[in-house]
KEKE-3310 file (N, C-alpha, C; in steps of 0.2 Angstrom, whole numbers, plus 5000, padded with zeros to 4 digits):
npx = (4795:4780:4766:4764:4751:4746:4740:4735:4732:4725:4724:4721:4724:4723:4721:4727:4736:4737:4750:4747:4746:4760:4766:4760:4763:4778:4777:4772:4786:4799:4803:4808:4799:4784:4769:4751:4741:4731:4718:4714:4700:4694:4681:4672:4675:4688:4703:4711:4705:4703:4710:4716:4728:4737:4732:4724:4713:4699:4693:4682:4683:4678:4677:4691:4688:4679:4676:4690:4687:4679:4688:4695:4687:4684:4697:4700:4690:4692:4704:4699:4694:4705:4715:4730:4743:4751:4750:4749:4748:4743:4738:4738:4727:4722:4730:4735:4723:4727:4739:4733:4729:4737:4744:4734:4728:4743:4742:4732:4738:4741:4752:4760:4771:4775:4775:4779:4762:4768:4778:4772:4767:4776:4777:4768:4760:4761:4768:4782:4791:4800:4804:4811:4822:4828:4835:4843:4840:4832:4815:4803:4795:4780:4764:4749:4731:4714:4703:4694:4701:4712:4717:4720:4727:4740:4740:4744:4757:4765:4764:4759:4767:4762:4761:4747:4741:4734:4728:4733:4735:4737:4742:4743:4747:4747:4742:4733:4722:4711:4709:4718:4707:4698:4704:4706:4692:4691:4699:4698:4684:4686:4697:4699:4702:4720:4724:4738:4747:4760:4776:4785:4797:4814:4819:4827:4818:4818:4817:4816:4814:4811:4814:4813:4820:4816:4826:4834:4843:4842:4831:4833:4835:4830:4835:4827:4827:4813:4805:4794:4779:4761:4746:4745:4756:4760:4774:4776:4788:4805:4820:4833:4845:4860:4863:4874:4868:4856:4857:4863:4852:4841:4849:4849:4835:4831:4840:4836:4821:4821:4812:4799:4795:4788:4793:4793:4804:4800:4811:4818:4831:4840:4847:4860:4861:4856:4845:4829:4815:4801:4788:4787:4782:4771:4772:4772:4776:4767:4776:4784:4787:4796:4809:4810:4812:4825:4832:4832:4820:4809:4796:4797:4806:4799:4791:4798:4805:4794:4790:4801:4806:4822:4834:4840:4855:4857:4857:4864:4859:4858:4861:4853:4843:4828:4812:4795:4780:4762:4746:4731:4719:4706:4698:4683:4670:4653:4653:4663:4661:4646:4650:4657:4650:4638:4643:4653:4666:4678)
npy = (4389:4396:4398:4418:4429:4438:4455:4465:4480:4489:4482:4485:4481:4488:4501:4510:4506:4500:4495:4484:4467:4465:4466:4456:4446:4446:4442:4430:4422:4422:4409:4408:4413:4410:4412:4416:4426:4438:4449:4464:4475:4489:4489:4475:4475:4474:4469:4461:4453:4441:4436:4418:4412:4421:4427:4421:4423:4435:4450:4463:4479:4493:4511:4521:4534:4533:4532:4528:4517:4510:4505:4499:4488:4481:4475:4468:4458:4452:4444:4439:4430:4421:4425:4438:4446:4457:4472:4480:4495:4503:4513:4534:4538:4533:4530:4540:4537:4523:4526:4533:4524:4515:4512:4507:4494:4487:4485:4473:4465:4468:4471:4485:4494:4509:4527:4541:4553:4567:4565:4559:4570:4577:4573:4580:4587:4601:4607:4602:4610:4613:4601:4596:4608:4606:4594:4595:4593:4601:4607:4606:4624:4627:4630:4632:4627:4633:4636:4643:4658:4655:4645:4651:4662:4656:4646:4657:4663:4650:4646:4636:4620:4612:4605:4597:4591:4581:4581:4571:4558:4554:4564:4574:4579:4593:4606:4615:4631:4626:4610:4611:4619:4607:4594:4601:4602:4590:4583:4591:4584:4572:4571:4581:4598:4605:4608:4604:4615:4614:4615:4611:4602:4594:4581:4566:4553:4549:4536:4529:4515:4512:4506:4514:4515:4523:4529:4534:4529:4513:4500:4492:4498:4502:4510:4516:4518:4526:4520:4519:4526:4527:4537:4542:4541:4531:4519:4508:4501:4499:4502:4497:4505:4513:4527:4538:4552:4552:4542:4550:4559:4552:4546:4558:4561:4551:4555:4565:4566:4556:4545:4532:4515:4512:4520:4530:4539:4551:4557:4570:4571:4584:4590:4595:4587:4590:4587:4586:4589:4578:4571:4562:4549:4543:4524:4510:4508:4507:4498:4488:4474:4476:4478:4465:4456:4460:4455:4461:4461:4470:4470:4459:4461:4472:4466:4458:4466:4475:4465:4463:4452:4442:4450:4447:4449:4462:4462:4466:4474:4472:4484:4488:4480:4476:4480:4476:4478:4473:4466:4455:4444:4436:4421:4417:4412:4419:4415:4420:4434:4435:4431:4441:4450:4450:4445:4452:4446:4431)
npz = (5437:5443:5434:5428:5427:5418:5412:5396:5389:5374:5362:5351:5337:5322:5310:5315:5326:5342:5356:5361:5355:5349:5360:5369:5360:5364:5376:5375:5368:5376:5386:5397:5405:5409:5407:5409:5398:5398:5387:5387:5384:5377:5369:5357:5347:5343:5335:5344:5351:5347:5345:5349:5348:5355:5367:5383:5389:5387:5391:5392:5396:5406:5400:5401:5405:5418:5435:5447:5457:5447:5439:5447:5454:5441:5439:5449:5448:5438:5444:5454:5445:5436:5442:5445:5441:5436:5428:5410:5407:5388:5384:5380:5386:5397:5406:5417:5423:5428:5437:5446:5450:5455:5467:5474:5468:5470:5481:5480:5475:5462:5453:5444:5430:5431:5425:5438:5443:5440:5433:5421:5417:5411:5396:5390:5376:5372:5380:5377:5374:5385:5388:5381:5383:5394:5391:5382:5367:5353:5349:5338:5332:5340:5342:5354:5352:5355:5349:5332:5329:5336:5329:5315:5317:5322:5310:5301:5306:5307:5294:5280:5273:5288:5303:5313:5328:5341:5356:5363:5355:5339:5320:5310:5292:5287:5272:5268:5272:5273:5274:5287:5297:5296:5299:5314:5317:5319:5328:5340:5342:5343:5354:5363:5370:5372:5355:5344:5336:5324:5316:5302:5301:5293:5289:5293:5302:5318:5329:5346:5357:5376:5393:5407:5424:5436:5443:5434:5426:5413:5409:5396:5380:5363:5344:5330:5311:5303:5288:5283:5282:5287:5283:5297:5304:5308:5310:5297:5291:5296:5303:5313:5321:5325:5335:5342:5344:5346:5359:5369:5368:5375:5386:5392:5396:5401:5414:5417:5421:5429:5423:5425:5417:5402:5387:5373:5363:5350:5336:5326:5315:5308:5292:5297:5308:5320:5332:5335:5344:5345:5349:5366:5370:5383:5384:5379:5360:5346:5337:5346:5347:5338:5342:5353:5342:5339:5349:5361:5373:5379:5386:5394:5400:5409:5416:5424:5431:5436:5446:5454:5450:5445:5434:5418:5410:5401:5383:5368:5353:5333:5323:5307:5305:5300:5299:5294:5294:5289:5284:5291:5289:5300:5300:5307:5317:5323:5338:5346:5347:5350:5363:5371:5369:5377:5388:5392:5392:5387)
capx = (4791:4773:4764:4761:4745:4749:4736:4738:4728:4729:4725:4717:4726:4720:4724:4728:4738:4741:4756:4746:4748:4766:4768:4759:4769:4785:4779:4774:4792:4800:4802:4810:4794:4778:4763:4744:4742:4724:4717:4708:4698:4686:4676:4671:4675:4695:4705:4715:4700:4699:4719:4718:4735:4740:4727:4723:4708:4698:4689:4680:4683:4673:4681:4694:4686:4675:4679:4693:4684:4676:4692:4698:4683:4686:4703:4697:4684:4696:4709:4697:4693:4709:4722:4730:4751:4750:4744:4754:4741:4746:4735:4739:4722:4720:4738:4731:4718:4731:4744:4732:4727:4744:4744:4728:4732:4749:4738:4727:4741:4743:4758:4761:4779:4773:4780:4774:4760:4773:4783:4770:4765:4780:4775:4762:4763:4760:4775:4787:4799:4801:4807:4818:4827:4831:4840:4849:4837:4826:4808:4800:4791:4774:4758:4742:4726:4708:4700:4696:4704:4717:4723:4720:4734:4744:4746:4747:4763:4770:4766:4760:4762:4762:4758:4743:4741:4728:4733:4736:4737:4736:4745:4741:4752:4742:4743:4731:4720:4704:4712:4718:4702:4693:4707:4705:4686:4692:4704:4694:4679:4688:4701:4698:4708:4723:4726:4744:4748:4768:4780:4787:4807:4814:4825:4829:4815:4821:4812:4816:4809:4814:4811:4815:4819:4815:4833:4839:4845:4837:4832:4834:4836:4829:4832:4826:4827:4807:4807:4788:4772:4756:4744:4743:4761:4760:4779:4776:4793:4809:4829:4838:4850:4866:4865:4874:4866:4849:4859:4863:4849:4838:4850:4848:4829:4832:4842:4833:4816:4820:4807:4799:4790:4790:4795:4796:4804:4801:4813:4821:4838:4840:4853:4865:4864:4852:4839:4823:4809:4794:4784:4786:4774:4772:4770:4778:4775:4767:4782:4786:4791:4801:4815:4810:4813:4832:4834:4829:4812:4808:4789:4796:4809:4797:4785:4802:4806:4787:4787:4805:4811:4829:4834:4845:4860:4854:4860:4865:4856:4863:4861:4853:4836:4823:4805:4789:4773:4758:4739:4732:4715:4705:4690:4681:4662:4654:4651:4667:4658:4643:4651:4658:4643:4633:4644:4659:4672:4679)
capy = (4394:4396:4404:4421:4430:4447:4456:4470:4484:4492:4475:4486:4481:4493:4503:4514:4501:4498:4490:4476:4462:4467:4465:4448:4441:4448:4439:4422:4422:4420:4404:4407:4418:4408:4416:4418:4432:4443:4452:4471:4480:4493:4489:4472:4473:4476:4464:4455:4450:4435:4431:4414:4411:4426:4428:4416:4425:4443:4454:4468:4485:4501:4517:4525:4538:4529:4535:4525:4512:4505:4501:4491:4484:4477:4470:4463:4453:4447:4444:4431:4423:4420:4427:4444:4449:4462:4475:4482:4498:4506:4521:4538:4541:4527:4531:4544:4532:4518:4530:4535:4518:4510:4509:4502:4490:4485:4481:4467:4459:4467:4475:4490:4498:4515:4533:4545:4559:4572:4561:4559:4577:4579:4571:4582:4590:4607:4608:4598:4614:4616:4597:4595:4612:4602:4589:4596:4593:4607:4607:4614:4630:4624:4634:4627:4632:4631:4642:4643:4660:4655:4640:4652:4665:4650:4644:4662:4663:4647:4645:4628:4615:4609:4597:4595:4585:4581:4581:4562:4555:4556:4570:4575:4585:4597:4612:4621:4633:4621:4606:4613:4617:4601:4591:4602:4600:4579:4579:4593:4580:4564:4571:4588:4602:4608:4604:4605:4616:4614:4618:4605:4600:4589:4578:4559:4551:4545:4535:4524:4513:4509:4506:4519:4513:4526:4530:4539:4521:4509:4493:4494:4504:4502:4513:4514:4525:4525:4520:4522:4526:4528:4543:4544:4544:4526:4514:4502:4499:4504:4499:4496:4510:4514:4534:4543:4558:4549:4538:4554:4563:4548:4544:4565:4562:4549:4557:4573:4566:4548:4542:4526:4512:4511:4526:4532:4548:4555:4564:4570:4574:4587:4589:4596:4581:4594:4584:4588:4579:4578:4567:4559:4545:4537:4518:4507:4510:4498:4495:4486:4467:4475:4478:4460:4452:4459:4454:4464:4457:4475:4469:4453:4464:4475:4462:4456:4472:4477:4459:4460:4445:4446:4453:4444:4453:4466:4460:4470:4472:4476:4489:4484:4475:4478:4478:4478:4478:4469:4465:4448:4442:4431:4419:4413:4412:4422:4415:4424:4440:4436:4429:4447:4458:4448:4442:4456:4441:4426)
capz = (5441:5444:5429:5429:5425:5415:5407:5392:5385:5369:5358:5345:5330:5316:5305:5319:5330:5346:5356:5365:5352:5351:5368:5368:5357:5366:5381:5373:5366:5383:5389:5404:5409:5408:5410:5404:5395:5396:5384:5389:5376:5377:5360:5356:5339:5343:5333:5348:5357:5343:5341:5353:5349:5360:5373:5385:5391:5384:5395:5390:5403:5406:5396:5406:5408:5424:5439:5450:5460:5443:5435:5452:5455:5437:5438:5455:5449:5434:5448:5458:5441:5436:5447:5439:5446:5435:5421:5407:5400:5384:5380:5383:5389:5402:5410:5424:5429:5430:5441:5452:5459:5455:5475:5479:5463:5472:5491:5479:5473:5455:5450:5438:5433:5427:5429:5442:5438:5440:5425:5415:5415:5407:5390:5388:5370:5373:5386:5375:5374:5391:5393:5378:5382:5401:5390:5377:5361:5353:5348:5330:5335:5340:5345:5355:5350:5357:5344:5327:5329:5338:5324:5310:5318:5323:5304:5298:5310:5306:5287:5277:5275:5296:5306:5316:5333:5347:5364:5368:5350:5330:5319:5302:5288:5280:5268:5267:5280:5273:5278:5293:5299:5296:5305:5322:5320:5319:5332:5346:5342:5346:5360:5365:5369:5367:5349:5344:5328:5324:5312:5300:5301:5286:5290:5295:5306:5322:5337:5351:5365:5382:5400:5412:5429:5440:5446:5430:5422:5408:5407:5388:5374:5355:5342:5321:5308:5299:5282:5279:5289:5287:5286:5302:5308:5312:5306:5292:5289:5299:5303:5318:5322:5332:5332:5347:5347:5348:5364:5371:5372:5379:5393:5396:5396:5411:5421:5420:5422:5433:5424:5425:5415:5394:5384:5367:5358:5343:5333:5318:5314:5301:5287:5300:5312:5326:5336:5337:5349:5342:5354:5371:5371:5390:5387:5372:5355:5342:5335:5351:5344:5334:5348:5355:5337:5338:5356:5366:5374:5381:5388:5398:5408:5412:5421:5429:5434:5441:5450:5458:5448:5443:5426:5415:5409:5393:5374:5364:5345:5327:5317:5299:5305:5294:5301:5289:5295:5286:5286:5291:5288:5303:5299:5311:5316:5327:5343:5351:5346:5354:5371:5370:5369:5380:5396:5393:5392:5383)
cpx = (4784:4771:4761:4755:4746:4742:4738:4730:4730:4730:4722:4720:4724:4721:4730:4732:4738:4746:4754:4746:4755:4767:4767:4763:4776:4786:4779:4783:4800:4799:4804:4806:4786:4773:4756:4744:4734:4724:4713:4709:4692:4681:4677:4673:4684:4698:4709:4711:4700:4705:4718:4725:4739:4739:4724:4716:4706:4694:4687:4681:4680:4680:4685:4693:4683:4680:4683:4692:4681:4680:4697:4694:4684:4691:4701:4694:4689:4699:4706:4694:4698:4717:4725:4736:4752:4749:4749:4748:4746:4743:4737:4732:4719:4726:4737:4728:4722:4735:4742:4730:4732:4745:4737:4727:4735:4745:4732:4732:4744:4747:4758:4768:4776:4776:4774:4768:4762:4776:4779:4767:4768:4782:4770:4765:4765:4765:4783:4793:4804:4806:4813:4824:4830:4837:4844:4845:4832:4818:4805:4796:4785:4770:4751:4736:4720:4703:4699:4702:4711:4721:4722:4726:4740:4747:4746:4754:4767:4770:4763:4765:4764:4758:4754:4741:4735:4733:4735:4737:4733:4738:4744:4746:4746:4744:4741:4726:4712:4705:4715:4712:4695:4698:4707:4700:4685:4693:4702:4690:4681:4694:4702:4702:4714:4723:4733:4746:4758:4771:4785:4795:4805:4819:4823:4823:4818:4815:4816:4813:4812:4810:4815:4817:4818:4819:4837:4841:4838:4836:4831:4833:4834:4830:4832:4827:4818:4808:4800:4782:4767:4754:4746:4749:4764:4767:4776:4783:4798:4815:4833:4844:4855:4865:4867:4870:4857:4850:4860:4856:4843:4842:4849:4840:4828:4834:4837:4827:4817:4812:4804:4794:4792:4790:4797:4798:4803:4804:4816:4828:4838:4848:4861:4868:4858:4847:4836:4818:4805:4789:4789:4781:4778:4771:4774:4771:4771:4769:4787:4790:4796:4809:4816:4814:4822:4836:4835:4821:4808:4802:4792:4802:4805:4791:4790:4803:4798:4787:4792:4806:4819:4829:4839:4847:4856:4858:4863:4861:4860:4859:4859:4847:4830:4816:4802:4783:4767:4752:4740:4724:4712:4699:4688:4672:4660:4651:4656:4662:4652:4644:4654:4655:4641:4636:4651:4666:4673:4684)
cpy = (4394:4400:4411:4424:4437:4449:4463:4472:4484:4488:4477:4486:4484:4496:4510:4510:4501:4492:4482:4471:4463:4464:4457:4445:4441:4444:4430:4419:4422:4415:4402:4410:4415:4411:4416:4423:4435:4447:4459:4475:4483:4493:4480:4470:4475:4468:4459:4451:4441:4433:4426:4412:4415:4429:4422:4416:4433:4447:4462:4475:4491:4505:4520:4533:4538:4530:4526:4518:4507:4503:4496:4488:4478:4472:4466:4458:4448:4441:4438:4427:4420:4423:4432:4445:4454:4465:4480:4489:4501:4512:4527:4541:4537:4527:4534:4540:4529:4521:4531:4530:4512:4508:4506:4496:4485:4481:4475:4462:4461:4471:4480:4491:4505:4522:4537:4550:4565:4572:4561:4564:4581:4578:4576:4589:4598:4609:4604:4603:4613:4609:4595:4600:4608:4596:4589:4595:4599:4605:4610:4619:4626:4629:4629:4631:4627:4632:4642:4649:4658:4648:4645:4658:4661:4648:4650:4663:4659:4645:4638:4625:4615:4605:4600:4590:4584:4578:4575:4558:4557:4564:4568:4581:4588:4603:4617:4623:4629:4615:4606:4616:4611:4596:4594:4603:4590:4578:4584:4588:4576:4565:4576:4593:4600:4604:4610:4609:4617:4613:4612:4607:4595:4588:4570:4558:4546:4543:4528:4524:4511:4509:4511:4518:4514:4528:4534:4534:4521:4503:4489:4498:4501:4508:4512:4520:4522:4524:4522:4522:4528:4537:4546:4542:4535:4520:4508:4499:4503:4499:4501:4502:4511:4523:4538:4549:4557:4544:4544:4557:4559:4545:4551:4566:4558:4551:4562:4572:4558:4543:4534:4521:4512:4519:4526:4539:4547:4561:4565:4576:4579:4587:4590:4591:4585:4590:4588:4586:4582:4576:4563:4554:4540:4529:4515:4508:4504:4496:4491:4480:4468:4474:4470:4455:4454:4456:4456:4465:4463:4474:4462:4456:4470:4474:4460:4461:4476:4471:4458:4454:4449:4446:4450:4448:4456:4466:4466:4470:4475:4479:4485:4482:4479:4475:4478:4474:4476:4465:4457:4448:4436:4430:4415:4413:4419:4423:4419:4433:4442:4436:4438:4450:4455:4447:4448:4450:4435:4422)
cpz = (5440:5437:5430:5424:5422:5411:5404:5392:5380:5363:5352:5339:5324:5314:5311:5327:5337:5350:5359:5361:5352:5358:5370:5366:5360:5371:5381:5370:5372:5387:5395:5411:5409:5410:5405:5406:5394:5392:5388:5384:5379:5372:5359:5350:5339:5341:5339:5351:5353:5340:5349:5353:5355:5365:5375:5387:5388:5389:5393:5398:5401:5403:5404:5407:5417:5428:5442:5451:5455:5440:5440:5453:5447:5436:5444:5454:5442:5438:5450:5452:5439:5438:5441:5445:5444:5427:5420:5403:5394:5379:5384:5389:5396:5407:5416:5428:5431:5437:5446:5455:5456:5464:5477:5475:5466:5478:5489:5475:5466:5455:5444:5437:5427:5430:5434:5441:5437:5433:5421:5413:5410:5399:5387:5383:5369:5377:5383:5375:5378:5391:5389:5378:5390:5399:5384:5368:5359:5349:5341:5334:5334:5346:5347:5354:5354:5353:5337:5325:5331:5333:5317:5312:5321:5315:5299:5300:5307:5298:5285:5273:5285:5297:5310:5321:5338:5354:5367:5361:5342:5328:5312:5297:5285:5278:5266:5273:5279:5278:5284:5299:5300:5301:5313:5322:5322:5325:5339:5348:5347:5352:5363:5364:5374:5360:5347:5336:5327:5317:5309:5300:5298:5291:5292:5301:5310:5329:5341:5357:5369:5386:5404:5420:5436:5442:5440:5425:5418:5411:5400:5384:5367:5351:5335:5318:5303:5293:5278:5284:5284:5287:5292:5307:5309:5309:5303:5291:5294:5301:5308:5316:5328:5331:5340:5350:5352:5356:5368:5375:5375:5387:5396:5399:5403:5416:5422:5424:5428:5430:5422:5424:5408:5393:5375:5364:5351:5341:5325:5320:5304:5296:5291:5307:5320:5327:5337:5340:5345:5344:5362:5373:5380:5390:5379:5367:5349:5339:5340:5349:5339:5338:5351:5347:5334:5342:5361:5369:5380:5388:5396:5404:5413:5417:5426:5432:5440:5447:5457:5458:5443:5437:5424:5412:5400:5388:5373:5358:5339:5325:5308:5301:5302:5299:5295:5293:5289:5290:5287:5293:5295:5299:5305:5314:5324:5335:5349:5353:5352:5362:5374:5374:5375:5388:5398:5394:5389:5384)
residu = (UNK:UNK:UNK:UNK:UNK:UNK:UNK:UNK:UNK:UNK:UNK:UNK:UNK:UNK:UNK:UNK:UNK:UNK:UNK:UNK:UNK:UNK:UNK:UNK:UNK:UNK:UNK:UNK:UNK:UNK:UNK:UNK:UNK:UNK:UNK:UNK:UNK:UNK:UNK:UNK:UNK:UNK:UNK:UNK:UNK:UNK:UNK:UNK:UNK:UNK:UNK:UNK:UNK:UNK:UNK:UNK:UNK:UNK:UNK:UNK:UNK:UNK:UNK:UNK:UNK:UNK:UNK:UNK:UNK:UNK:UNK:UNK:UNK:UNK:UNK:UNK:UNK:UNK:UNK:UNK:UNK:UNK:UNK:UNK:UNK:UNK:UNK:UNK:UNK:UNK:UNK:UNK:UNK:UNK:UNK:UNK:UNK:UNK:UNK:UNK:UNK:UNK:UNK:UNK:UNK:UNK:UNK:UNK:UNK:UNK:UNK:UNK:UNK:UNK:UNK:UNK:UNK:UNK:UNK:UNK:UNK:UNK:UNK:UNK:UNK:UNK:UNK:UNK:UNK:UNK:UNK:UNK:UNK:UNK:UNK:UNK:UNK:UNK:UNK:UNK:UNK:UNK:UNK:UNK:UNK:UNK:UNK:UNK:UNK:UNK:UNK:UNK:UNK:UNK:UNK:UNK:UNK:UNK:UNK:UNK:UNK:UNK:UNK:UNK:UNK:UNK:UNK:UNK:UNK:UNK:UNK:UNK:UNK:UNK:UNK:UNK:UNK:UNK:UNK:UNK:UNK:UNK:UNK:UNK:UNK:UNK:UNK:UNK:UNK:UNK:UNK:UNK:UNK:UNK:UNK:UNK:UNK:UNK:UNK:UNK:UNK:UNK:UNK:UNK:UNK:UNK:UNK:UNK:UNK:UNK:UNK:UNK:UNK:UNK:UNK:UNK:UNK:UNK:UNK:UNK:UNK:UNK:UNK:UNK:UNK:UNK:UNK:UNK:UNK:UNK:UNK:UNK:UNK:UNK:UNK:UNK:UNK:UNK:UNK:UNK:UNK:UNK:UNK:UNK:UNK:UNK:UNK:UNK:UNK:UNK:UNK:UNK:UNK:UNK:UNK:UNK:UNK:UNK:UNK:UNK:UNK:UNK:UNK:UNK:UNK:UNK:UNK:UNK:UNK:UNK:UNK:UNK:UNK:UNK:UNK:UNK:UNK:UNK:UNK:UNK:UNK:UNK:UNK:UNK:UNK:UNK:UNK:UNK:UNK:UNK:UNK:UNK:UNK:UNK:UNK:UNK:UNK:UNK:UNK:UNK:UNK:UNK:UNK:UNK:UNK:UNK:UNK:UNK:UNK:UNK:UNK:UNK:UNK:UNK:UNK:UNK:UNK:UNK:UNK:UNK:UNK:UNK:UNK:UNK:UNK:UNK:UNK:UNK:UNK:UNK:UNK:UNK:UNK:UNK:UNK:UNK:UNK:UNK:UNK:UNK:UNK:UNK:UNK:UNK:UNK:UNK)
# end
């Protein structure tokens, strides 16, 4: 078949990860899908822009913030450079924009598979009670704050240590109410309001990704149990899982909500076996090749499925696979840099 032209966001590999190199790699590992693969980054200095292995082309794009018309005139102009069938985003803060010119996207040729703004309203942190009590899981007691007043009678209510969150991404454990106010000065700063203050539960970290297929179905399912994360919430380590309850309350998450595109939960099972959500992230996780690396290639059904090519029939994976995450040093000179800064592309 013809090669296709797919482009990612989200190639910011840092300490602070996103899914786009994952994803990359999910679709070079597919040989029954041929395609060039684009790079999109908003910062010049995002490490994917300078993995040639994995990017055929890089293109720098305006902040999703810019109104509509500037992030299609963008892929447009990619599109007559190199033809573009479709676009995988993976920030939660760039999702809206995508949504809203997913149809005028689709009348240029490019393709999205994203959920509606209906569905992805329903991710939203400060509302998570509402959606896990529709599907059978419960929620830690969580209060949203805009206020100093209002996070200083929030973690008198709920106690330290808790967690600390911002509205579209990063959650911090803290202890004390010092600590707690320098994190909702960090995280108002860098993503506004609400900021999320919630109530810690012990127990077993649990997450998985899929695709959602709009009708209540999947088109895969992964799930792990965490072994080790980062500060900042993010999996270094983690093991392939069978866990019903976790398979339960993800197909209850799709019937309820029909929703459709990439998905992750976060939760934690406590000593007694009780789910809890903890997140709802709209788009795949940066722990994405890990599900590809068992066989389940998550990323390339979800380009067959946006294109309306046929789906080969869905594996199965074991239980027992071990991920581990790990740094990795590039050297290279710095004309890519400068092609960057200067022309927005490389």
């Amino acid at each position: 078949m013809k090669p296709l032209t797919i482009a990612i966001t989200g190639i910011n590999a840092v300490d602070n990860p996103g899914p786009g190199t994952g994803i990359a790699r999910s679709l070079r590992e597919d040989n029954q899908l041929p395609c060039q693969i684009i790079g999109l980054a908003y910062n010049a200095m995002e490490p994917g822009l300078y993995m040639d292995w994995l990017f055929d082309r890089r293109y720098l794009m305006p902040y999703p913030s810019s109104e509509p018309e500037v992030l299609i005139e963008r892929l447009h102009q990619i599109q007559q450079q190199v033809g573009l069938d479709c676009v995988i985003p993976n920030f939660d803060m760039e999702l809206p924009l995508y949504i809203k010119c997913a149809e005028e996207l689709e009348s240029l040729g490019i393709r999205t598979y994203l959920p509606t703004k209906k569905q992805f309203a329903l991710r939203n942190k400060a509302k998570l009670s509402e959606v896990a009590t529709a599907f059978g899981v419960r929620t830690p007691e969580t209060v949203t704050v805009t206020s100093i007043r209002e996070l200083q009678d929030a973690t008198t209510k709920l106690g330290f240590p808790l967690m600390i969150k911002g509205p579209y991404h990063k959650a911090y454990w803290v202890s004390t109410a010092g600590v707690a106010l320098q994190r909702f000065h960090q995280l108002s700063a860098e993503c506004g309001y609400p900021i999320i203050v919630q109530r810690i539960v012990t127990g077993i970290e649990l997450n998985l990704v899929g695709i959602g297929d709009g009708e209540g179905g999947h088109l895969g399912l992964v799930a792990i149990k965490k072994m080790l994360v980062t500060e900042l919430g993010k999996i270094w380590s983690g093991v392939t899982i069978h866990n019903p309850g976790l398979q339960q309350a993800a197909e209850a998450f799709l019937r309820h909500t029909h929703w459709k595109g990439p998905f992750e939960l976060e939760l934690i099972a406590d000593a007694d076996g009780t789910m809890y959500l903890i997140e709802i992230n709209p788009r795949f996780p940066a722990w994405t090749y890990f599900a590809t690396g068992v066989g389940i290639n998550l990323p390339t059904r979800l380009v067959r499925a946006a294109l309306g090519l046929p789906l080969p029939p869905l594996p199965t994976y074991e239980a027992g696979k071990l991920f581990m995450r790990y740094t990795y040093e590039m050297v290279t000179d710095a004309t890519p840099l400068q092609a960057l800064v200067t022309l927005g592309e490389r």
